[in-house]
N, C-alpha and C positions, 0 to 999 in steps of 0.2 A: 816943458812941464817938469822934467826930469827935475832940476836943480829947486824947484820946490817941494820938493818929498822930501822930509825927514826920513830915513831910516834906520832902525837898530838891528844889529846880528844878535839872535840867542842860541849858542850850540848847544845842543845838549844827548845823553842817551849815547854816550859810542861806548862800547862794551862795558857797563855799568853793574852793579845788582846784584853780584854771582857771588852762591857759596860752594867750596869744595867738598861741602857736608853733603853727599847727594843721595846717599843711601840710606834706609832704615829696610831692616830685617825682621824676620818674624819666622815660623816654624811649619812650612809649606808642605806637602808632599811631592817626593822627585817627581817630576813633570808635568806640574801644574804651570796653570798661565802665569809668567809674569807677570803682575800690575805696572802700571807706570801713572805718573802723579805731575803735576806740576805745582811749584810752589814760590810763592816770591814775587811782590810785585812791580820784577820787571820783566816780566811776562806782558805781551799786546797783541790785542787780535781787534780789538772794537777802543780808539780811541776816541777823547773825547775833551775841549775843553774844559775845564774846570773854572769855578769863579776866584781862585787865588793866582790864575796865569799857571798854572801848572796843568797835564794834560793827564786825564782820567783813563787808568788803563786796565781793561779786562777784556776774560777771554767770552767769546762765542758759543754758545750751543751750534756744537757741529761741525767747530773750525779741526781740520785735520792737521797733524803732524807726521813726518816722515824720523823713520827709526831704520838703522843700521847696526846689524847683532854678529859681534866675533863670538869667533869659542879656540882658542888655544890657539889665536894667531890666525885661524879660518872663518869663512863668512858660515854666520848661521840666518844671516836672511839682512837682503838687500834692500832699504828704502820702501819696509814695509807700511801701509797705511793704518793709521789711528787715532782716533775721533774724541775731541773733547766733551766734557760733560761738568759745566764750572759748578761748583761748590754755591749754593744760594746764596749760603749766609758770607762771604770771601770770591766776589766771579774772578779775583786773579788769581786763586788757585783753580785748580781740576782735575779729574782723573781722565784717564784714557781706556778706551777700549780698540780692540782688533775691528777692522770695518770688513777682512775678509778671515772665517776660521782657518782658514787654508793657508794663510799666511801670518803666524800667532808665534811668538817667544815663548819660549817654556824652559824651567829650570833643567839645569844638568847635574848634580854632583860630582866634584873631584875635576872638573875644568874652570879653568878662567874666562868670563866671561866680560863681553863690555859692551854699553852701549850706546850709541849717537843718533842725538834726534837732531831738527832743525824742523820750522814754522816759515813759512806755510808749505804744506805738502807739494811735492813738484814732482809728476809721470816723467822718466826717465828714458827716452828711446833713441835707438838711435846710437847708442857708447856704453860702455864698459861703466856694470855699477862698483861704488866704490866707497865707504866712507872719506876716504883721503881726498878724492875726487869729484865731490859732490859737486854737481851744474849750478848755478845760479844767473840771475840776472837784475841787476840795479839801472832800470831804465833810463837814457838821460832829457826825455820827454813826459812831465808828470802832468797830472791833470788836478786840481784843487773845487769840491764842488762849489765852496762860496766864501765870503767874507769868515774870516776866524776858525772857519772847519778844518779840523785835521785828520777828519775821515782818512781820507786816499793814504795816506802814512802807511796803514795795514796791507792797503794791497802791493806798494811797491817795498814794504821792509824784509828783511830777513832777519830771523830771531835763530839763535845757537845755543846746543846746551851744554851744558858744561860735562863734560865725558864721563859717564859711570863707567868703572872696571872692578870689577873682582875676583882676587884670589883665588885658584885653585883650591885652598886650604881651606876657606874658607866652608862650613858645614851648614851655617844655614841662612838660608834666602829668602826673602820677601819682596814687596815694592819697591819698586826703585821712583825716587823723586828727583824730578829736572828740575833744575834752575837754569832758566832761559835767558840770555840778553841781546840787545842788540846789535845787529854786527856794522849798520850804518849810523851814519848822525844825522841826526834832526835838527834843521836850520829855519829859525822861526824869523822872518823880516816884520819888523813890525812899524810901520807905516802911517805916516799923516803929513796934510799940505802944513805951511805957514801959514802964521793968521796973516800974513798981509798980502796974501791971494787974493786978487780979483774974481776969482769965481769962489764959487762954495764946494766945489768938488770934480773931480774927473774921475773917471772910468778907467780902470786899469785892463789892459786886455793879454799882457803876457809879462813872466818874470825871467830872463835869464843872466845867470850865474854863469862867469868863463872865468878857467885858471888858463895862465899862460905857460905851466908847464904842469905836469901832473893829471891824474884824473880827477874827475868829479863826477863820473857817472861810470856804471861799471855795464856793459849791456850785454858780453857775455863771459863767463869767468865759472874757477872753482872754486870751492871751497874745501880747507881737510877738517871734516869734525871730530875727529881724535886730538885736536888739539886740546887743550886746558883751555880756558876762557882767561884771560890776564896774563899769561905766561910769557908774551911778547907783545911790546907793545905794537907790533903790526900785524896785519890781520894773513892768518896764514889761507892766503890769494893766490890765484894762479891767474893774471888779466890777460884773457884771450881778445878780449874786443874793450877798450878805454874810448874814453870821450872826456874831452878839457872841457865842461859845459852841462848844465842840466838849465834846462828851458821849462818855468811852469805856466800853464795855461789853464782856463775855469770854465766850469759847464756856468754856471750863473753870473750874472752881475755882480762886479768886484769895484764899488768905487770907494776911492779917497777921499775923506773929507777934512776938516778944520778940529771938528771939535772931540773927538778920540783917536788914540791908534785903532790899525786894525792889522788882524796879521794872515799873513800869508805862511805854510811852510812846504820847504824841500826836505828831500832826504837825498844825503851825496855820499860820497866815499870818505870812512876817514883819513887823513892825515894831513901836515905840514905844507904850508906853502909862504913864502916868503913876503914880506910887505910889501903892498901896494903891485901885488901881481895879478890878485884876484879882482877881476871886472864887473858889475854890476848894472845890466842895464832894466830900465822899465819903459 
């Protein structure tokens, strides 16, 4: 059945979207809450197909962010939690708020301050918190719920944001606004039999993707959010655990047919691999 499937590769979304502009100020009193904002839409928490083939992407009521705050080179708060609240009229921007008072950013005067977030929030136990060192995990077992959804995208991606710092010298502070992007790529198959099939359709029950050398699925690893977003083009990674291979599989009926594509998507690791190394089976 294999060699009657048309299929096409769409990569798209690997560190895309990001501006260096991440600050805007305003006339605070010293030790008021920081704000934090997000802005830009390549920001994703609740994807969605779109009818032009492209995927509709906004945030969540509710969905959380983790934040990591220096002050003169020292931590002033580790992978604190903070709660979206999207803008009605824009859901791919939002603001953030503190989900514990106890754990809240607040301005300093006369220090340098900087801050990294990353999507979706992840409890940290177990090791040394760390901006430079943040845990992650890009599983290389996905789950897809049905024909064309690309739901599941949000719960296996990880979104980065582009590093606010500020100046010592600086005297006055406001909101700080993230610009988010994605730190994997989105691999859309898009799928149909030939018309000269004897049947009208089959049932697809699993997709998997092998490179024969390199990863494609990251399952456990760090990440440094101090990084710039674009500053290199490889992702500043630390792969504790690689896998040449992401396998998707579907809570619902997924069949082929004749008379449209349909698509399937992964999310893998980005980077380079040589022609004709990458395997494809269905």
């Amino acid at each position: 059945m294999t060699n009657r499937i048309i299929y096409l590769f769409v990569v798209a979304a690997a560190l895309a979207g990001c501006s260096r502009d991440a600050a805007s100020w305003s006339e605070p009193v010293d030790g008021e809450p920081v704000r934090f904002s997000a802005s830009g839409a390549s920001t994703r928490t609740s994807v969605e197909a779109g009818t032009d083939g492209r995927l509709a992407i906004s945030w969540t009521e509710g969905d959380q962010v983790g934040i990591y705050g220096m002050s003169n080179g020292r931590s002033i708060g580790n992978n604190y939690t903070y709660i979206a609240a999207p803008f009605e009229e824009e859901p791919s921007r939002c603001s953030f708020s503190a989900e514990d008072p106890s754990k809240i950013f607040t301005w300093k005067y006369g220090t340098a301050q900087g801050y990294y977030a990353y999507y979706p929030y992840t409890s940290v136990e177990g090791r040394e918190l760390s901006a430079t060192t943040h845990p992650f995990s890009l599983p290389a077992a996905q789950t897809q719920s049905g024909v064309n959804s690309p739901e599941h995208l949000a719960r296996y991606g990880l979104l980065t944001a582009q590093p606010v710092e500020i100046a010592a010298s600086d005297e006055a502070h406001g909101g700080i606004q993230f610009n988010f992007a994605n730190a994997f790529s989105i691999v859309e198959l898009r799928l149909k039999m030939t018309a000269d099939c004897p049947i009208e359709s089959v049932p697809l029950k699993q997709i998997r993707l092998v490179a024969e050398s390199g990863n494609l699925a990251i399952p456990a690893g760090t990440i440094d959010l101090t990084v710039p977003i674009g500053s290199d083009p490889e992702l500043p990674v630390t792969v504790e655990e690689g896998s040449p291979e992401v396998v998707l599989g579907f809570d619902e009926s997924f069949e082929v047919g004749k008379e449209e594509y349909v698509s399937a998507y992964l999310l893998v690791a980005p980077g380079s691999h040589a022609a004709g190394s990458v395997r494809l089976e269905l």
